[in-house]
Each structure stands twice: as structure tokens, then as C-alpha cells.
C-alpha positions in Angstrom: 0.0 0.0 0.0 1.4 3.3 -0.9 1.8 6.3 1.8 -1.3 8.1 -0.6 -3.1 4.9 0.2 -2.4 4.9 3.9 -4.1 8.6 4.2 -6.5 8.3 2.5 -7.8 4.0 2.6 -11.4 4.7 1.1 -9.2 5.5 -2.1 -10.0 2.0 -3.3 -13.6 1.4 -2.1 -16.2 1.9 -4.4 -19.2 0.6 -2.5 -18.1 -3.0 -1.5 -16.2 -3.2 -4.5 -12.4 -2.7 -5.2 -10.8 -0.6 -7.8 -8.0 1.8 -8.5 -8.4 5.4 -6.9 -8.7 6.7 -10.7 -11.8 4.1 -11.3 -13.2 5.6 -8.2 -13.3 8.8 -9.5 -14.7 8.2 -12.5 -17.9 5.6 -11.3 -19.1 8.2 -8.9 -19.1 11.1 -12.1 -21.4 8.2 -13.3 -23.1 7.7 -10.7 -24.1 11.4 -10.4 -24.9 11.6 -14.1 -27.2 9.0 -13.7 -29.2 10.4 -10.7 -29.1 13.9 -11.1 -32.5 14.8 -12.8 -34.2 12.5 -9.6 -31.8 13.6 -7.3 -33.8 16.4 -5.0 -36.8 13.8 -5.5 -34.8 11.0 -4.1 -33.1 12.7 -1.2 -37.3 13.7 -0.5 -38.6 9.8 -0.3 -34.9 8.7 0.9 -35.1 10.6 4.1 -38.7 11.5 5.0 -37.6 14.9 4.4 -35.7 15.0 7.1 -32.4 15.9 4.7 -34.1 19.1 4.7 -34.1 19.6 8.4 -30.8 18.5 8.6 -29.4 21.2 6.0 -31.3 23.5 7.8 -29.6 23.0 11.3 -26.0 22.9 9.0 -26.5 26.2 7.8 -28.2 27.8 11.3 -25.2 25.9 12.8 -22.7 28.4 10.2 -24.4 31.6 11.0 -23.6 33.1 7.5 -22.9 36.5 7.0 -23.1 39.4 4.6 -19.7 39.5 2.7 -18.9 36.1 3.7 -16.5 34.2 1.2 -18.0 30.8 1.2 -16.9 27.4 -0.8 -19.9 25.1 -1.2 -18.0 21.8 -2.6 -20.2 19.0 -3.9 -23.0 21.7 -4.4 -24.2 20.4 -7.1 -28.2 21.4 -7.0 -27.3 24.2 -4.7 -29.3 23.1 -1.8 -26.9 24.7 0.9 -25.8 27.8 -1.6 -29.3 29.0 -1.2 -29.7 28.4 2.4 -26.4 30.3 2.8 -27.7 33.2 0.0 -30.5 33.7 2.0 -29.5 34.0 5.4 -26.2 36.0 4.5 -28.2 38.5 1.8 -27.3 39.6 -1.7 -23.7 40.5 -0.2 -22.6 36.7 0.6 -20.1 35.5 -1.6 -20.8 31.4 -2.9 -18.9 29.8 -5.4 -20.3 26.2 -5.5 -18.1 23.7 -6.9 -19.1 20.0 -7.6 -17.6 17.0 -9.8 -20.7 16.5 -12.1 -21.7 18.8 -14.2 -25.2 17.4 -14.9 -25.7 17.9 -10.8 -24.5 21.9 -11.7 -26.9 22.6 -14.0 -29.8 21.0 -12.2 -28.3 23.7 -9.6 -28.0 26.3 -12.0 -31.3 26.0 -13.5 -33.3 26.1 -10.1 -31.2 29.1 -9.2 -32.5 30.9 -12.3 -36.2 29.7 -11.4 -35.2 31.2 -7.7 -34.5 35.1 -9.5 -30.6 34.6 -8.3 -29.3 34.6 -12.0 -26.0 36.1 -11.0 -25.6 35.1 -7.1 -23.5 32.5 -7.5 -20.7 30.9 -9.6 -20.8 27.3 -10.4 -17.4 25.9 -11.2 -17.2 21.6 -12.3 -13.6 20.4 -10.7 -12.7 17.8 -8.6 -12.3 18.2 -4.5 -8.8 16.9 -3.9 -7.1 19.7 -6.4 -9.0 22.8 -5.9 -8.6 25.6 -8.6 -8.2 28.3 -6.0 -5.8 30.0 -4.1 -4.4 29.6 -0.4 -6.2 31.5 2.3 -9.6 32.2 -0.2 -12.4 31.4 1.8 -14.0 32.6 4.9 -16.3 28.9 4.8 -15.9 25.5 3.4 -18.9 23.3 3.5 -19.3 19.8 1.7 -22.6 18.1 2.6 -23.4 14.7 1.5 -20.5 14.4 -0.6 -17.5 13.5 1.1 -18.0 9.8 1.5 -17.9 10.0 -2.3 -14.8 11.7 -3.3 -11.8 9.2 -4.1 -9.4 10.8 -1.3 -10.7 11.8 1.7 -7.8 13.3 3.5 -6.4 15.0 0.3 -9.5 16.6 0.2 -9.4 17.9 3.6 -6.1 19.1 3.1 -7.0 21.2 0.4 -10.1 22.8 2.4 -7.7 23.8 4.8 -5.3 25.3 2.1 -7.9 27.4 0.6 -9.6 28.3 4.0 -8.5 31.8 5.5 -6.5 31.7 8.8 -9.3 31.6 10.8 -12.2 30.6 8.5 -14.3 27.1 9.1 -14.9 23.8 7.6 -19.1 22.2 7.8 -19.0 18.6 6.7 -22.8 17.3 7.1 -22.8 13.6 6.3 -24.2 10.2 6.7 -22.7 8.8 9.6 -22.7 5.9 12.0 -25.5 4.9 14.5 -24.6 4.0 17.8 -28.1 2.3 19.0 -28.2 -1.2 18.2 -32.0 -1.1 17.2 -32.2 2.0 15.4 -29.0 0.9 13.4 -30.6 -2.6 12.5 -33.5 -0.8 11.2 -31.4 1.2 9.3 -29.4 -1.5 8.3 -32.4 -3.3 6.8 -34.3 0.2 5.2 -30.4 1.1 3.2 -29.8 -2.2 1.6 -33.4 -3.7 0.8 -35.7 -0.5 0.8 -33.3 1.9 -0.7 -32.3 0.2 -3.6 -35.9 -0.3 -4.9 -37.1 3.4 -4.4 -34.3 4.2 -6.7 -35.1 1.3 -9.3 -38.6 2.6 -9.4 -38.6 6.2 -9.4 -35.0 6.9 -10.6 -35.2 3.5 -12.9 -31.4 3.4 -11.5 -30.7 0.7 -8.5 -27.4 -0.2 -8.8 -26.3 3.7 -8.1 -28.9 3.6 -5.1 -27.2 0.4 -4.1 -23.4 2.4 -4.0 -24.8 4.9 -2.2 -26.1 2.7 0.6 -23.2 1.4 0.6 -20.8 3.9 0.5 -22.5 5.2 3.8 -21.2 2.2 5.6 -17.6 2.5 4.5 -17.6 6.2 5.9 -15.3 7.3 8.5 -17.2 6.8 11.9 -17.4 10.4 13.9 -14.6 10.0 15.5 -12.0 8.8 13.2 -13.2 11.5 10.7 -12.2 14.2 13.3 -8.9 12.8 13.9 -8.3 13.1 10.7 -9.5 16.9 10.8 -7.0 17.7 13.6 -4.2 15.4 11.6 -4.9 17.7 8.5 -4.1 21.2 11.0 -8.0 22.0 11.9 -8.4 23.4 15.2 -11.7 23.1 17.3 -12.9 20.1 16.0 -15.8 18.6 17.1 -19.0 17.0 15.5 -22.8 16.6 16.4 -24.9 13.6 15.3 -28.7 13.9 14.1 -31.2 11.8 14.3 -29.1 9.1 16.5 -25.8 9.4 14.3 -28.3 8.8 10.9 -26.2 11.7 10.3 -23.4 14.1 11.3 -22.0 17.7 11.3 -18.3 17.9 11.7 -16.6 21.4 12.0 -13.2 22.7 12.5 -11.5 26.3 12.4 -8.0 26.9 10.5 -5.3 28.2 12.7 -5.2 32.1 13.0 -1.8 31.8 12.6 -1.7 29.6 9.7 
């Protein structure tokens, strides 16, 4: 195993399966490709809803601000850009940046539909080599879309290189339940339930199917903060939702970075 491989061991996992990092990469463009058009739809029936609630505690969590310099990676349908646009006002500053373009111009198009022609900028580019420059951002947030990138702490690092001295990093993600019954239920719902609602109303299963299973491969809560404070973040911490279904994980860059 190379040293690459070491930081970053999800490099190889697609789902259950094993392939090369660069494989990786390019199945989950697919994937997204696939599900894009269903994908607001399917987060809907996946969750309840509850992704919504969940998004909305991320971004009262942040506190956004006018003039704020924000980094909204895996944005793809702009979900969290337009929480953040409209608690920080016409002022806030969101460059949302996501692997898929098809996922960018669902994002782009409901943007139009919202009036915000011009808020935002949508830029298609991959996580772990960010086309940005050190000390950028005032905010980094990534929700529901770092189990999916190819190298986890590479992409870390680079949130931290582009993050002002100073500015913060919001991972919301699917995470790992703690209470035996709840997570046997959930066990049972992600790998029998889950698959079918996405081979009847996406007509696409096996990309449900990674999904599910690229939940369970995740980083628990606190492995994935370790790896935060390995990476240079300060003030790490997270906080689990609904039992650990999901988690928020935040960290500051050093002032003196």
C-alpha cells in the first residue's frame, strides 16, 4: 500500500467493491450523471424529508454573514448555496463547486427559477485539487458528498489550504448509529428499501445500491475528526442527528496559519 493509500484507505472502495483510486473517481461522475434529474426527489422519499431539516440545522449551525466568502463543494443542485444566500443577503459571496456537471446545472437551473441569476458561480472540478488560491475562503462546507470523493484526506487538506486563517470547515454527512435497534433498522431500510425506491422512481438501482453502501464504508465520527486535527484544523468537534443517521463535523483553520 502506498503512503497516498495509507491517508486516504477509502481510495479503493467503491461501494463493497475494489478498484484503483482513478476508477473511483470516475464511477461516482457516473453515478451522479445517472441520478441527477431524480436527485432532489430521491433525497425527499430517501429521508422523510428530514435531509431538509438537517441542512437547515447545517446552515443555522454556520451563522452566515453578509460578505462572507464561502466554498460550497459537492453543491451540485445548490441546496446549501441557497440556504447560505438567503440568510447571509445579496452581499454573501458562494462559489459552489461539484464534480458533475449534470448535478451543476440542475443547480444552476433552479437558481434561475429562484430570481438569483447572477448570485452565485458554479465551477465543475474535482475536490482533492481545488482551482483556487491559499487563504480564499471565509467557509468551506461539503454536505453529503465526502464519502464520495476518491481521497478523503487529500480533500481535507486542500479545504484547509484554501480556507483563510481563521475561517471554518461544515461537513454534514451520513454517519454511523450508535443504538443497536435504530442501526438494525437502518441496516435493513439502506440495503433492501433503498435500492428499490431508486429502481422505481430513478429506474437506476445499482447507483442507489453504491450509495447505501458507501454510507457504511464512511469514517465513523470520530476517526473522521482525527483526521480533521491530523490535516491542522483546530476546534474540531462534531454533532450527530437523528441518532448518528447523520453528522455535522466542524473545525476552524489556525489564525496563525
Amino acid at each position: 500500500m502506498t503512503q497516498t493509500q495509507k491517508k486516504n484507505p477509502e481510495s479503493t472502495q467503491f461501494g463493497t467493491k475494489t478498484v484503483s483510486p482513478e476508477e473511483k473517481t470516475t464511477l461516482v461522475r457516473g453515478v451522479f450523471d445517472s441520478v441527477a434529474e431524480k436527485y432532489d426527489i430521491m433525497n425527499d422519499v430517501m429521508s422523510g424529508g428530514l435531509h431538509r431539516l438537517w441542512k437547515d440545522h447545517l446552515v443555522r449551525s454556520i451563522g452566515a454573514r453578509p460578505r462572507m466568502k464561502c466554498l460550497d463543494v459537492a453543491g451540485g443542485t445548490g441546496d446549501i448555496a441557497f440556504r447560505l444566500r438567503k440568510n447571509g443577503g445579496p452581499s454573501i459571496d458562494i462559489t459552489v463547486f461539484d464534480l458533475n456537471h449534470n448535478m451543476l446545472s440542475v443547480g444552476r437551473d433552479r437558481a434561475i427559477n429562484k430570481g438569483w441569476v447572477n448570485d452565485f458561480e458554479w465551477i465543475t472540478g474535482n475536490a482533492e485539487t481545488l482551482p483556487f488560491p491559499d487563504n480564499h475562503f471565509d467557509l468551506y462546507t461539503i454536505a453529503f458528498g465526502l464519502r464520495n470523493v476518491t481521497r478523503i484526506d487529500t480533500a481535507i487538506a486542500e479545504a484547509y489550504r484554501v480556507l483563510k486563517p481563521g475561517g471554518r470547515f461544515f461537513c454534514l454527512e451520513f454517519s454511523h448509529v450508535r443504538n443497536p435497534v435504530l442501526s438494525k433498522a437502518y441496516d435493513f431500510y439502506s440495503f433492501s428499501a433503498l435500492p428499490k425506491m431508486g429502481e422505481l422512481i430513478a429506474q437506476d438501482r445499482e447507483s442507489y445500491q453504491y450509495l447505501a453502501e458507501s454510507i457504511r464504508k464512511f469514517p465513523t465520527q470520530a476517526d473522521l475528526k482525527a483526521r480533521m486535527e491530523a490535516t491542522g484544523f483546530e476546534q474540531c468537534k462534531f454533532s450527530n442527528l437523528s441518532g448518528g443517521i447523520c453528522a455535522i463535523h466542524q473545525g476552524t483553520k489556525s489564525k496563525y496559519s
